[in-house]
MARSEVO-628435 format. One record per residue (C-alpha): residue in one letter; x, y, z. Coordinates in Angstrom, 3 decimals. Example, Ala and Ser with C-alpha at 12.3 -4.5 7.8 and 13.67 -1.06 7.14 Angstrom:
# MARSEVO-628435
(vexmar 'A', (12.300, -4.500, 7.800)),
(vexmar 'S', (13.670, -1.060, 7.140)),
END
This chain:
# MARSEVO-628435
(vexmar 'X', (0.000, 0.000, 0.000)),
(vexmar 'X', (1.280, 3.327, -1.008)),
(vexmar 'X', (1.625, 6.180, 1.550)),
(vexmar 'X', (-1.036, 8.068, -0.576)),
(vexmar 'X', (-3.260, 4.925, -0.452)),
(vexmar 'X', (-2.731, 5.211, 3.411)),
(vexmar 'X', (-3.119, 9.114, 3.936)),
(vexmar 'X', (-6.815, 8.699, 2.612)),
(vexmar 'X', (-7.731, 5.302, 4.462)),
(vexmar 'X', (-6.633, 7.127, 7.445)),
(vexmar 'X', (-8.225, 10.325, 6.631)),
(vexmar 'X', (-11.753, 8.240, 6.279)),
(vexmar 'X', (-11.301, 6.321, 9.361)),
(vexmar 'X', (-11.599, 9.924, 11.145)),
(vexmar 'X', (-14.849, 10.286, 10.297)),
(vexmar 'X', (-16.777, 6.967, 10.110)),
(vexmar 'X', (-17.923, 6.786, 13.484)),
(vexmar 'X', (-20.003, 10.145, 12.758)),
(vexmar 'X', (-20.876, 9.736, 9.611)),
(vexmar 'X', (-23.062, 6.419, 10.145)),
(vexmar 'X', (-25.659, 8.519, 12.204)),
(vexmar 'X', (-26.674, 10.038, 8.556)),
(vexmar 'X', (-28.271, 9.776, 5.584)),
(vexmar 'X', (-25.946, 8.443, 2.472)),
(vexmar 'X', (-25.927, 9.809, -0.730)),
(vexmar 'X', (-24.131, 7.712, -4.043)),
(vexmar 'X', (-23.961, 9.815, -7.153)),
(vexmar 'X', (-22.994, 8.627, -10.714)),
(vexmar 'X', (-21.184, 11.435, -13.294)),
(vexmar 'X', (-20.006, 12.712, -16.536)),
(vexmar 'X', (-16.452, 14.336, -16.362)),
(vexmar 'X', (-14.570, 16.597, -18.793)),
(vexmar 'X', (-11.037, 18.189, -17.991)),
(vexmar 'X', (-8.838, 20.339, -19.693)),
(vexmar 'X', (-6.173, 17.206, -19.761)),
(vexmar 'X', (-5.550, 14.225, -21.922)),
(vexmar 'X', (-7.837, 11.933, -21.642)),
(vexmar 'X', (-10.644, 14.514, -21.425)),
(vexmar 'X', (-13.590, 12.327, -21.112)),
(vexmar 'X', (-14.583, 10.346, -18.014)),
(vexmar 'X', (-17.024, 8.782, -15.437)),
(vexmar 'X', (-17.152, 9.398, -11.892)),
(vexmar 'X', (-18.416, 7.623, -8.908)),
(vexmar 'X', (-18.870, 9.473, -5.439)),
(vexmar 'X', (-20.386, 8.262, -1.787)),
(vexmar 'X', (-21.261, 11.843, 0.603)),
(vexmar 'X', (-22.531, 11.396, 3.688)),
(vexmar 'X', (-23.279, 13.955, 6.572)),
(vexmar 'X', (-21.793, 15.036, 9.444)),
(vexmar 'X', (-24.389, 17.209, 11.023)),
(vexmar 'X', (-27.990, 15.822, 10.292)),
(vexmar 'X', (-30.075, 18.166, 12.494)),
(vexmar 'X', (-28.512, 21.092, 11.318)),
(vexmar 'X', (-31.582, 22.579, 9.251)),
(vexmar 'X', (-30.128, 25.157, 6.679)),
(vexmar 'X', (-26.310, 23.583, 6.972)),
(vexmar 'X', (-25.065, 20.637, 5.207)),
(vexmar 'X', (-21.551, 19.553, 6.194)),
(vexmar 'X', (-20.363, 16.331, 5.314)),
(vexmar 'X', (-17.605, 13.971, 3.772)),
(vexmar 'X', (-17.410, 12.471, 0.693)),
(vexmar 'X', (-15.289, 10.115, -1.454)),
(vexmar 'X', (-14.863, 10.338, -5.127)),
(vexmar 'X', (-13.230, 8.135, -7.587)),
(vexmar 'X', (-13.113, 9.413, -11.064)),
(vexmar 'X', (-11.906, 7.422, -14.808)),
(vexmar 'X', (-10.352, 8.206, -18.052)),
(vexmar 'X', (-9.277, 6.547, -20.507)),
(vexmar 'X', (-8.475, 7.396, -24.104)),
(vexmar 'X', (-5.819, 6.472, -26.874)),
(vexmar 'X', (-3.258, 9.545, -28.248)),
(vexmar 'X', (-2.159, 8.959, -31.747)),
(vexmar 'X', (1.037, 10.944, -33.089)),
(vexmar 'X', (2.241, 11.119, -36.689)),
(vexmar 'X', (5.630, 12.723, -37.695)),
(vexmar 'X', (8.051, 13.000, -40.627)),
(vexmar 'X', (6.590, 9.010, -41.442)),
(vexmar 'X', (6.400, 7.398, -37.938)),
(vexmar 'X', (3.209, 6.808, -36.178)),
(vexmar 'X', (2.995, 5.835, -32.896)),
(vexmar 'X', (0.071, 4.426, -30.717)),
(vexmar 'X', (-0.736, 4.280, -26.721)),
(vexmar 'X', (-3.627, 3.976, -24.681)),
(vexmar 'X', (-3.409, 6.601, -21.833)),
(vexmar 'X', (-5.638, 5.514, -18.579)),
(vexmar 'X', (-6.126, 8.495, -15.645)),
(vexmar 'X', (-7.922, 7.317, -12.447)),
(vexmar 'X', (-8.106, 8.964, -9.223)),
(vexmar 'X', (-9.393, 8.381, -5.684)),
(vexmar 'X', (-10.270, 11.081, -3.354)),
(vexmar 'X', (-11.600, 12.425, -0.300)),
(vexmar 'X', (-13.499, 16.166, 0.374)),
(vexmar 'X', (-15.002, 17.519, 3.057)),
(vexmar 'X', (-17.984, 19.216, 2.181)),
(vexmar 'X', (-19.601, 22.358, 3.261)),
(vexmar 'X', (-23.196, 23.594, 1.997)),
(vexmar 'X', (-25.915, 25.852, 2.670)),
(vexmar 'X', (-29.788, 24.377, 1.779)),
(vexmar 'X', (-31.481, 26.928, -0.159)),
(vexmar 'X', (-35.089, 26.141, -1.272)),
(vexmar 'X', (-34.534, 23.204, -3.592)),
(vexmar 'X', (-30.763, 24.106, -4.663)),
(vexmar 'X', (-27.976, 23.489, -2.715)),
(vexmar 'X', (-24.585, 25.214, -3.135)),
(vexmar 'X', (-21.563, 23.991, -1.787)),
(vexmar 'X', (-17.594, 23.995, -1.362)),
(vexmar 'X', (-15.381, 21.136, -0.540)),
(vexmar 'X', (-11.537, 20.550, 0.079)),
(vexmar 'X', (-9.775, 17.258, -0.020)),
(vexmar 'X', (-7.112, 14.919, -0.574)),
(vexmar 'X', (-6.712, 12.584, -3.158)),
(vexmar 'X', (-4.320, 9.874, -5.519)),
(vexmar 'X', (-3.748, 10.376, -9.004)),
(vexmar 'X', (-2.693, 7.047, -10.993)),
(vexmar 'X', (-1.694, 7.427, -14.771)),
(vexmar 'X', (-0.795, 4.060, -17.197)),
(vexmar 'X', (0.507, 4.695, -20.524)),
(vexmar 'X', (0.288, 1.726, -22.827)),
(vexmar 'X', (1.677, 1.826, -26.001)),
(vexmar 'X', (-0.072, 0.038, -29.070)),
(vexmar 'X', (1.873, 0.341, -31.886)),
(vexmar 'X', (5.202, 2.332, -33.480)),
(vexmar 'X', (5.475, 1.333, -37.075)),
(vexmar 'X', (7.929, 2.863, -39.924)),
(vexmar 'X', (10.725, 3.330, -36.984)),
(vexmar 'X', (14.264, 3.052, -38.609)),
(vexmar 'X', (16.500, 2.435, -35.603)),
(vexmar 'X', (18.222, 0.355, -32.508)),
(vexmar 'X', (16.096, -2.364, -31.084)),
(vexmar 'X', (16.926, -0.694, -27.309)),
(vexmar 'X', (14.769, 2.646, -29.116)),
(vexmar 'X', (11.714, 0.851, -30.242)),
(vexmar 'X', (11.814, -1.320, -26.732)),
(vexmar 'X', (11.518, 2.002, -25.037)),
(vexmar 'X', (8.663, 3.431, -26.927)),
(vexmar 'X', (6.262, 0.308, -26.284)),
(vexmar 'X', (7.743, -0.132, -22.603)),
(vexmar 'X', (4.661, 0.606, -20.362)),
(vexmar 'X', (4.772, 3.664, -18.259)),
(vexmar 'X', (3.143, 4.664, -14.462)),
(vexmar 'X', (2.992, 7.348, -12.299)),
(vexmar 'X', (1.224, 8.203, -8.877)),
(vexmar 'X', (0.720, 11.349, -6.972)),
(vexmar 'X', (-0.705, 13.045, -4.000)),
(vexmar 'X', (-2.971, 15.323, -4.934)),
(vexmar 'X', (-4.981, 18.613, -3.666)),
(vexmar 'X', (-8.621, 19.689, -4.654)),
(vexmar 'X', (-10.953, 22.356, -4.188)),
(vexmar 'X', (-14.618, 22.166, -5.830)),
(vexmar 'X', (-17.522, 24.767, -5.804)),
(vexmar 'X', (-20.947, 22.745, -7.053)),
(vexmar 'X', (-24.583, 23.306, -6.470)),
(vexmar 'X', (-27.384, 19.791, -5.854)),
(vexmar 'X', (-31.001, 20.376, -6.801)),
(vexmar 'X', (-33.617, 18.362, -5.051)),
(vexmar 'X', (-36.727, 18.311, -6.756)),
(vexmar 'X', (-37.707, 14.948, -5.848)),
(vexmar 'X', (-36.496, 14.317, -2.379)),
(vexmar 'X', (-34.496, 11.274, -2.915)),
(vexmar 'X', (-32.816, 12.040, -6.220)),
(vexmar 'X', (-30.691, 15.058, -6.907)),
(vexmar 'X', (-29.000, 16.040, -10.125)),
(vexmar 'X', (-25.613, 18.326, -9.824)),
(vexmar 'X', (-23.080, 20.364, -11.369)),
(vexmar 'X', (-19.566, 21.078, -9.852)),
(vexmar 'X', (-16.272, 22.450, -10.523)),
(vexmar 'X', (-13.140, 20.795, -9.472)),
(vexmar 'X', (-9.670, 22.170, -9.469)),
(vexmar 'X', (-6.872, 19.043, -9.067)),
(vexmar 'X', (-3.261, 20.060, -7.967)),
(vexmar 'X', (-0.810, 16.997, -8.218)),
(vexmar 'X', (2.175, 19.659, -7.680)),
(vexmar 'X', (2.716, 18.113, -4.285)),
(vexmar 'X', (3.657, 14.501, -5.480)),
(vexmar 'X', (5.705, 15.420, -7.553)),
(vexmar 'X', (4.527, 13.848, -10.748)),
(vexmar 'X', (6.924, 12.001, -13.423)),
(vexmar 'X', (5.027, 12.819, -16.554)),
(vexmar 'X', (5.659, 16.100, -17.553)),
(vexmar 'X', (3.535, 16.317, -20.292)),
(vexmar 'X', (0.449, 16.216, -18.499)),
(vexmar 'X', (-0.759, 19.614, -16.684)),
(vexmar 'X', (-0.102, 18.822, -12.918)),
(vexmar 'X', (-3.029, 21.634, -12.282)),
(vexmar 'X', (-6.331, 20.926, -13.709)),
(vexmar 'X', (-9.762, 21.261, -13.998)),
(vexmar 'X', (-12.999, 19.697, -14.592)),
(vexmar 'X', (-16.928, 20.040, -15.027)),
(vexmar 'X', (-18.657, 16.941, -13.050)),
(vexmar 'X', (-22.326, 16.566, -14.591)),
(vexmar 'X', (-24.367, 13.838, -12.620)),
(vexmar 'X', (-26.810, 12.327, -10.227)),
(vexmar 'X', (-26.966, 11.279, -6.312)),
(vexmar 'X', (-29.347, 9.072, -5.553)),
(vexmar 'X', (-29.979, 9.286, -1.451)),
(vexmar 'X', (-30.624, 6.112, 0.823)),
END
């Protein structure tokens, strides 16, 4: 287990005892970033903190997010092929105010970033063996990561509610290998929470 892996196990463990006294929410989503892969789906679990709190929702949730997409390059005759796979695993604590039938909120977390490159294919490559074995060696990378997200829930029917959030993902902290991909980013989460 990775010290990230163990940071956010840890982190959780703070809060279950609380967070069984309230109601669960499990949301599915739509993702786009500003990064390579763009596209993605998202799975969270929120649950609250302070349940008899009428106008205040404050809570913790975890969010695991996936991307995966394949980058093609062509240049001066050589093409080359890899499937690039982004997942990460998080945890927020969330702060919101109840507001009719919307609900805007803020959260700040912690969370692991894990990136796989795979390549596919290299063809029309004139050169040593040890060059071609390096392009179609598999690559990873993990970091720590920071996140802030602004959002807003709408409840119109009392058990399921449809959102929209913004969240900003800083991997700056762990240091990340791959320095082609943006270590600050952001991305639109579309989806819906079903409460139990």
């Amino acid at each position: 287990m990775s010290k990230a892996h163990f940071l956010i196990l840890t982190f959780i463990s703070c809060f279950l005892p609380v967070a069984t006294l309230a109601q669960v929410e499990v949301g599915v989503s739509y993702e786009l970033r500003d990064e390579q892969p763009q596209n993605g789906f998202g799975l969270r679990i929120e649950t609250g903190l302070l349940p008899n709190i009428p106008l205040l929702h404050m809570g913790v949730r975890a969010h695991f997010s996936y991307f995966n997409d394949e980058n093609k390059l062509t240049e001066q005759g050589l093409t080359y092929s890899q499937d690039i796979t982004n997942y990460d695993l998080g945890i927020q604590a969330i702060a919101g105010i109840n507001i009719g039938l919307v609900e805007p909120y803020i959260g700040l977390g912690l969370g692991t970033e894990n990136i796989h490159i795979i390549p596919n294919s290299v063809t029309n490559l004139a050169g040593s063996n040890d060059l071609y074995d390096a392009l179609l060696s598999k690559k990873n990378d993990q970091n720590l990561y920071w996140n802030a997200s602004v959002g807003a829930k709408v409840s119109i029917i009392p058990v399921l509610k449809p959102f929209i959030e913004y969240r900003y993902t800083d991997t700056e902290i762990g240091n990340p290998k791959f320095k082609q991909f943006n270590a600050k980013t952001g991305r639109i989460v579309v989806g819906i929470a079903l409460r139990l």
